[in-house]
N, C-alpha and C positions, 0 to 999 in steps of 0.2 A: 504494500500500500504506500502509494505516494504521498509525502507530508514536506511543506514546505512552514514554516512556523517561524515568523518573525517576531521581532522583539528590538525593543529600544528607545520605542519614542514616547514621546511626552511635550513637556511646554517650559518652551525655553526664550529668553529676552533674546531680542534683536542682535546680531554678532555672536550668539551662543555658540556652542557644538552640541552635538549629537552623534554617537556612533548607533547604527541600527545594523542588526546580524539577523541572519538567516538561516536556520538549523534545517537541512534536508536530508530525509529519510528512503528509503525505497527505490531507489535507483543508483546508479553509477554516476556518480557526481562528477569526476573529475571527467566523463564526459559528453558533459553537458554545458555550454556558456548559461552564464549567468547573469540577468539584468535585475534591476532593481526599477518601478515605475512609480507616478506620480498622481495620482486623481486630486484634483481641488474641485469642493461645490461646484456642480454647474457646469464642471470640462470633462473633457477627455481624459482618459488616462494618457499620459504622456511615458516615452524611454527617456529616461536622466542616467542613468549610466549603465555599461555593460562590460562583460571582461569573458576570456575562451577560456574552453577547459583548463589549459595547462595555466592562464594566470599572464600567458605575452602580452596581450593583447587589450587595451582595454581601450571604450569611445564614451562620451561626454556629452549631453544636451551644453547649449553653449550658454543656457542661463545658470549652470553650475561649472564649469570650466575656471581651474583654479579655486575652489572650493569645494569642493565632494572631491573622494577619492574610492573608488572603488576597488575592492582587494577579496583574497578567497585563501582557504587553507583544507587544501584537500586532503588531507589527514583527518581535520576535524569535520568533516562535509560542513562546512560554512562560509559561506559569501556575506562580505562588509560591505557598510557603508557609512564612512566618517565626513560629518557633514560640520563645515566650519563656515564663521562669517554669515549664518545662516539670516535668511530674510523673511520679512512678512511674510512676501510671495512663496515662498516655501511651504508652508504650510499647505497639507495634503496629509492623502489617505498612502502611504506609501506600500507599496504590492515588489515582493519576491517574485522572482520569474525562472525556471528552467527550461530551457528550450535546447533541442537536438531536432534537426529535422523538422518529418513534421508534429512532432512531439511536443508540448508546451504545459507546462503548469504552473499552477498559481499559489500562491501563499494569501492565506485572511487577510492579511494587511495591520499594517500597526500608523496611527494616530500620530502626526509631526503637526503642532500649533507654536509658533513662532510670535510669539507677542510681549507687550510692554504693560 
């Protein structure tokens, strides 16, 4: 059984950080790329960042570019995301992503509120 279970977020002042992980179960993680998305009230989920199996490779929405860092430790089956300098606009519903193929899964989603 596939399980993707995130955890980390919360509400944090303007310029905060936040690290948010993503614990996956049930498949072959190393691989699999791993993205991390975004849903605010009222949008799209959007890709804010992504990284490949082995962990070379990683791309960036460019309204986090130099602020988020995405990373993975495939020993531990878990994919990061350390989120600095963080903005209002940040705040979302943020979703785990495993994707191979045409194989793709999802995580609950864990709660990023960025306020003063």
């Amino acid at each position: 059984q596939v399980q993707l279970v995130e955890s980390g977020g919360g509400l944090v002042q303007p310029g905060g950080s936040l690290r948010l992980s993503c614990a996956a179960s049930g498949f072959t993680f190393s691989m699999y790329a791993m993205s991390w998305y975004h849903q605010a009230p009222g949008k799209e989920r959007e890709l804010v960042a992504a990284i490949t199996g082995g962990g070379g490779s990683t791309n960036y929405a460019d309204s986090v570019k130099g602020r988020f860092t995405i990373s993975r430790d495939n020993a531990k089956n878990t994919v990061y995301l350390q989120m600095n300098s963080l903005k209002p606009e940040d705040t979302a519903v943020y979703y785990c992503n495993a994707h191979r193929f045409a194989l793709r899964y999802w995580g609950q989603g864990t709660q990023v509120t960025v306020s003063s």
